[in-house]
C-alpha positions in Angstrom: -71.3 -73.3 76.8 -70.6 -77.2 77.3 -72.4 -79.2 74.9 -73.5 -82.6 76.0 -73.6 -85.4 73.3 -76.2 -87.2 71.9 -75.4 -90.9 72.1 -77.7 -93.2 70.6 -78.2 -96.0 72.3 -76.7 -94.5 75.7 -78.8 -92.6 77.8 -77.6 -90.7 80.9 -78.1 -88.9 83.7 -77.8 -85.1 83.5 -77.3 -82.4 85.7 -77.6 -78.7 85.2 -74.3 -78.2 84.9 -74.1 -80.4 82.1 -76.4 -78.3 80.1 -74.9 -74.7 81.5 -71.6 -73.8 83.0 -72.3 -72.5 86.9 -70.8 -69.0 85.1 -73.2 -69.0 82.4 -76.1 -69.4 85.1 -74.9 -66.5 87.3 -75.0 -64.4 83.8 -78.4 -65.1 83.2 -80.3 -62.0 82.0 -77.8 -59.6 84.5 -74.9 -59.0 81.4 -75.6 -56.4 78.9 -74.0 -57.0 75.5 -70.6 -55.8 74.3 -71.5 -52.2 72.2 -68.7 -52.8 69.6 -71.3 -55.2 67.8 -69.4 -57.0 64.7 -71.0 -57.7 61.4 -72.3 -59.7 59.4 -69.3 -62.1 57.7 -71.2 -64.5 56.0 -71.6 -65.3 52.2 -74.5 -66.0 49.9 -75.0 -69.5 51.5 -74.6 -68.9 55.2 -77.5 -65.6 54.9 -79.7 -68.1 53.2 -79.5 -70.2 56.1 -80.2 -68.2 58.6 -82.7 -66.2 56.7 -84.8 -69.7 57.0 -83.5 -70.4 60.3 -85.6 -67.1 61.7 -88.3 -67.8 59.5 -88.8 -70.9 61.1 -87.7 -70.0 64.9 -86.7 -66.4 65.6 -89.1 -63.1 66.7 -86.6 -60.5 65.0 -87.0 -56.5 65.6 -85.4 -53.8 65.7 -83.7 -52.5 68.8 -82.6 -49.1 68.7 -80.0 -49.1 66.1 -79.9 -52.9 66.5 -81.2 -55.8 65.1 -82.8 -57.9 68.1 -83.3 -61.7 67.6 -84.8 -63.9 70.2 -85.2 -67.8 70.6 -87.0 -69.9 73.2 -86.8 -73.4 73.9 -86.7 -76.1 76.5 -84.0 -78.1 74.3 -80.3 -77.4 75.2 -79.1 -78.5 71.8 -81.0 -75.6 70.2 -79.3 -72.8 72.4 -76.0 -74.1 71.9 -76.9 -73.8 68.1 -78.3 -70.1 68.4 -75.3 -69.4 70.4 -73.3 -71.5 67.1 -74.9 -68.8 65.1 -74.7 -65.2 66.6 -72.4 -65.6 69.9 -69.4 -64.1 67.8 -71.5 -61.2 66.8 -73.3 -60.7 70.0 -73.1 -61.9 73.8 -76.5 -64.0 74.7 -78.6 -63.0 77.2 -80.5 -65.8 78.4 -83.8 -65.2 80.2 -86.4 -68.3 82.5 -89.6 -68.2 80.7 -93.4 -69.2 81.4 -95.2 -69.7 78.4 -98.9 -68.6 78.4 -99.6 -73.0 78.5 -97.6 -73.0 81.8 -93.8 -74.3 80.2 -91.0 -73.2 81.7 -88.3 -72.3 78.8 -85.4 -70.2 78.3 -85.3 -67.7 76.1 -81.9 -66.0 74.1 -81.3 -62.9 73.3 -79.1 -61.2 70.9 -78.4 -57.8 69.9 -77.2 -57.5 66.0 -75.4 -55.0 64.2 -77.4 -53.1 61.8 -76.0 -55.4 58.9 -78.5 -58.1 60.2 -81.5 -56.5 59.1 -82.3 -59.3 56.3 -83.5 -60.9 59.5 -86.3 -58.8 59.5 -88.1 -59.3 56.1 -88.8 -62.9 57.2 -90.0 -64.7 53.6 -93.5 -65.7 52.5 -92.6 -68.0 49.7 -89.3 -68.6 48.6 -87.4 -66.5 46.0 -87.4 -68.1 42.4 -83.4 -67.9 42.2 -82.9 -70.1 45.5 -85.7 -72.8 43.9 -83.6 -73.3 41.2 -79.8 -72.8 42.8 -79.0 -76.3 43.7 -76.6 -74.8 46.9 -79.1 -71.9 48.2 -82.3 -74.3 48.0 -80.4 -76.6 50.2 -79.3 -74.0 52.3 -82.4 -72.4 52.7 -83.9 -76.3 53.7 -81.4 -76.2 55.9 -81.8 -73.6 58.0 -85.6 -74.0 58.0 -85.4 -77.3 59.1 -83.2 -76.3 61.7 -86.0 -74.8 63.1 -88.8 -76.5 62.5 -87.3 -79.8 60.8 -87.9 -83.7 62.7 -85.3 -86.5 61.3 -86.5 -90.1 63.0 -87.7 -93.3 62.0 -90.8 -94.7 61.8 -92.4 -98.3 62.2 -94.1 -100.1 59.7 -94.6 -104.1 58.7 -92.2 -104.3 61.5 -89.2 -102.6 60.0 -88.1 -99.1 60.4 -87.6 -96.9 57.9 -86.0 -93.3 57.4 -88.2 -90.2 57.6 -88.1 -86.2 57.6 -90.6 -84.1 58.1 -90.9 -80.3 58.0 -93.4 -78.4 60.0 -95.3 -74.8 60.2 -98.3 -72.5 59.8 -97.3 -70.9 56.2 -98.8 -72.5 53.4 -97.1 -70.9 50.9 -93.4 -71.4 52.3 -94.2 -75.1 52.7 -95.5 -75.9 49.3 -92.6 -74.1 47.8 -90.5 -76.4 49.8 -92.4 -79.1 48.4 -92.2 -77.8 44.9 -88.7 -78.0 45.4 -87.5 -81.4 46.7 -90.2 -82.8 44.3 -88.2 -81.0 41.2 -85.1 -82.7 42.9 -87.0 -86.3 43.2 -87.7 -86.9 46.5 -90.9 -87.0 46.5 -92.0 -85.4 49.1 -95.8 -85.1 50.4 -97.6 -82.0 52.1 -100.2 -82.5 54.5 -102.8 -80.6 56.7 -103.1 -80.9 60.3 -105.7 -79.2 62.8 -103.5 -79.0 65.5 -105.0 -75.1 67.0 -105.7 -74.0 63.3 -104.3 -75.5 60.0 -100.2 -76.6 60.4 -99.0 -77.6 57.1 -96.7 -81.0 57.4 -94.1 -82.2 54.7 -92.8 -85.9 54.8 -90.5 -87.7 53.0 -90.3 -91.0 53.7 -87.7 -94.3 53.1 -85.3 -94.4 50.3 -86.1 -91.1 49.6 -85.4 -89.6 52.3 -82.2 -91.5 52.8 -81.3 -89.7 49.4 -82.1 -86.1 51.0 -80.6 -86.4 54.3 -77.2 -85.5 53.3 -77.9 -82.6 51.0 -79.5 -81.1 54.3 -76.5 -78.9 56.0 -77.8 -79.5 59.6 -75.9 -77.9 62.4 -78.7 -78.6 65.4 -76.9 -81.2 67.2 -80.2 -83.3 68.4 -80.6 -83.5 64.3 -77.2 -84.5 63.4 -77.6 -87.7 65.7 -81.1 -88.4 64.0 -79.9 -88.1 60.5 -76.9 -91.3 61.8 -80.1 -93.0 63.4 -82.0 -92.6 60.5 -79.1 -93.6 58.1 -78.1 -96.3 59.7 -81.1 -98.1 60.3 -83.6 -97.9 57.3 -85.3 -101.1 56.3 -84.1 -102.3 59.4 -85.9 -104.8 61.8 -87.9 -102.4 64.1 -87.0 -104.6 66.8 -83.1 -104.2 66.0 -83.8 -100.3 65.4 -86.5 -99.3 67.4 -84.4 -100.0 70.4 -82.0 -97.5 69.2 -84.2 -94.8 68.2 -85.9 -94.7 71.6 -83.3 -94.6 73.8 -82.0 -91.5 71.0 -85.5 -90.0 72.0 -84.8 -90.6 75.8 -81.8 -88.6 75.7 -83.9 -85.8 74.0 -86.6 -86.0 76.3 -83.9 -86.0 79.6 -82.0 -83.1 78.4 -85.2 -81.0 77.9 -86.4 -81.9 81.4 -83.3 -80.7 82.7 -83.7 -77.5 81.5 -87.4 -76.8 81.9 -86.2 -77.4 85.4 -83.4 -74.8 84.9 -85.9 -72.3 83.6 -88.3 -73.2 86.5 -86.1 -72.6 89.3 -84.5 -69.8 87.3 -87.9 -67.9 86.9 -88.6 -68.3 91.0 -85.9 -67.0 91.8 -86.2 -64.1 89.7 -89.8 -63.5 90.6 -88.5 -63.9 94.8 -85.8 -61.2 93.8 -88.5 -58.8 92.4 -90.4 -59.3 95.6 -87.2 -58.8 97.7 -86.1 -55.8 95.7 -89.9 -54.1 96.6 -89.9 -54.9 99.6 -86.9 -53.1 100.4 -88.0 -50.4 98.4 -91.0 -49.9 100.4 -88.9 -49.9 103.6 -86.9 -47.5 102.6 -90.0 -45.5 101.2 -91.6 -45.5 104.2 -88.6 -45.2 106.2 -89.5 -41.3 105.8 -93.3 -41.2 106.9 -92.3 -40.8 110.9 -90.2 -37.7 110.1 -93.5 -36.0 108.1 -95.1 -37.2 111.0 -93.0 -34.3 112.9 -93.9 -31.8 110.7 -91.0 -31.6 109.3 -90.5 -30.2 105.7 -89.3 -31.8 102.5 -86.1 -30.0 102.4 -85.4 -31.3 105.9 -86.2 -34.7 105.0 -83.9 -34.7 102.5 -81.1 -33.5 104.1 -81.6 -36.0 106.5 -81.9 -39.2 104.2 -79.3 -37.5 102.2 -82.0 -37.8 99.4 -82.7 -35.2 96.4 -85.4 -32.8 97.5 -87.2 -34.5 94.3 -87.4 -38.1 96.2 -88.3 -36.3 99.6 -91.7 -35.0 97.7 -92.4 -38.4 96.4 -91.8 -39.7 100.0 -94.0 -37.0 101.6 -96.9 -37.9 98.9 -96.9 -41.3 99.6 -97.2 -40.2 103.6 -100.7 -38.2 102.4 -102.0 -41.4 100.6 -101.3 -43.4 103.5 -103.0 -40.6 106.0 -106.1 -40.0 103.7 -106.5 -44.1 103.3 -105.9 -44.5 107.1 -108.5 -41.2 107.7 -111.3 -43.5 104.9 
């Protein structure tokens, strides 16, 4: 998949083929994944990560023998990262999606071997040994802010000035993240927001979070250019920075219109397919009713459409319906 780059400052024009290959878009949803599934390869630190990671952004099952994750988004930079993180175990399947608020999205799909299934016991609260393991607490950040993490600056007395936030529903998980940076002093705060129900919001703010930002392993690409914005430009004039940070956000904001277009035109086409494909079904379904119409028998029929005797019956029951609707 090409990844387009984030570059502050720079805003551009993109087309779809910027955000997918035209080989990636014929694949969409029609290629079944390989069988000969590899597994898991990752240390200690790496399934920490994505343990968060799907806490924060992943509906994880199991699939038959598999371990089926799945990701939507209307950002480009977070497919390219799901595809970062499981394409060498698993080939995507990417889906168009309408979300029940009317968003167009795309959805990824992988299928995981079995040794995946620590994907499935998504954590509460974090475990005790990763709050005190320098390396797995900042791992475990990582990945959750992945997925729900915002790096950016914000505006006040006219200067800008560095800030993270983390986002979600789960208390618990939150305030142990909380518990943790604090033990670490960076004083970060915890907040609740009615936003459809409680969402529990953790900030840290200025030179502190100039201290955190690079203890946080981020791999989302949108991120990695805020964490340089945000570097670069605390205690900044807001008028030397600001300028900066928007036209960061612009990018952002193009990108994801591209591909909620994308997913848009995507899903239309799939839903005129569906349409197409029953129509011809019904043709051909019908295509039978003038022989019963002749009296003659299912085992004729079939022979003639060249049919199992099995369809022909199906065929001749739908001729019935049709006669005892007509006959109402």
């Amino acid at each position: 998949m090409s990844q387009p780059a984030v570059s502050p400052g720079r805003p551009r024009s993109l087309t779809l083929n910027d955000l997918f290959p035209e080989s990636d878009l014929q694949n969409v949803g029609n290629t079944r994944p390989p069988q000969n599934l590899r597994h898991f390869a990752g240390d200690e630190i790496e399934k920490t990560y994505l343990t968060y990671f799907a806490a924060g952004d992943l509906h994880t099952y199991r699939h038959g023998t598999k371990v089926r994750v799945e990701g939507g988004t209307t950002h480009p930079a977070q497919l390219e990262l799901l595809t970062a993180l499981f394409g060498s175990y698993a080939k995507p399947i990417f889906e168009p999606t309408l979300t029940p608020k009317g968003q167009y999205a795309i959805r990824a799909t992988f299928d995981l071997s079995p040794s995946f299934d620590f994907l499935l016991d998504k954590p509460k609260k974090i475990d005790r040994l990763i709050l005190r393991d320098n390396r797995l607490f900042y791992s475990a950040l990582s990945g959750f802010s992945d997925a729900e993490g915002h790096v950016g600056l914000r505006e006040n007395h006219d200067k800008a000035y560095a800030r993270y936030t983390l986002s979600n529903r789960n208390r618990h998980l939150m305030h142990d993240f909380m518990e943790g940076l604090n033990s670490r002093e960076h004083n970060a705060h915890l907040y609740a927001l009615r936003h459809e129900g409680i969402q529990w919001q953790l900030e840290v703010n200025g030179e502190f979070a100039v201290k955190l930002l690079p203890n946080i392993g981020f791999r989302h690409r949108e991120k990695i250019a805020g964490v340089k914005i945000a570097m670069a430009n605390d205690r900044i004039p807001w008028t030397v920075a600001g300028p900066v940070y928007l036209s960061y956000r612009a990018i952002i904001k193009s990108e994801r219109d591209a591909l909620e277009s994308l997913a848009a035109n995507r899903w239309r086409a799939r839903g005129e397919k569906k349409e197409k494909r029953k129509e011809i079904f019904r043709r051909k379904f019908e295509s039978s009713f003038p022989l019963f119409a002749k009296g003659l028998t299912v085992q004729e029929v079939a022979q003639m459409l060249h049919c199992s005797t099995r369809t022909a019956y199906r065929r001749m029951e739908g001729f019935r319906d049709k006669e005892d609707w007509a006959e109402s």
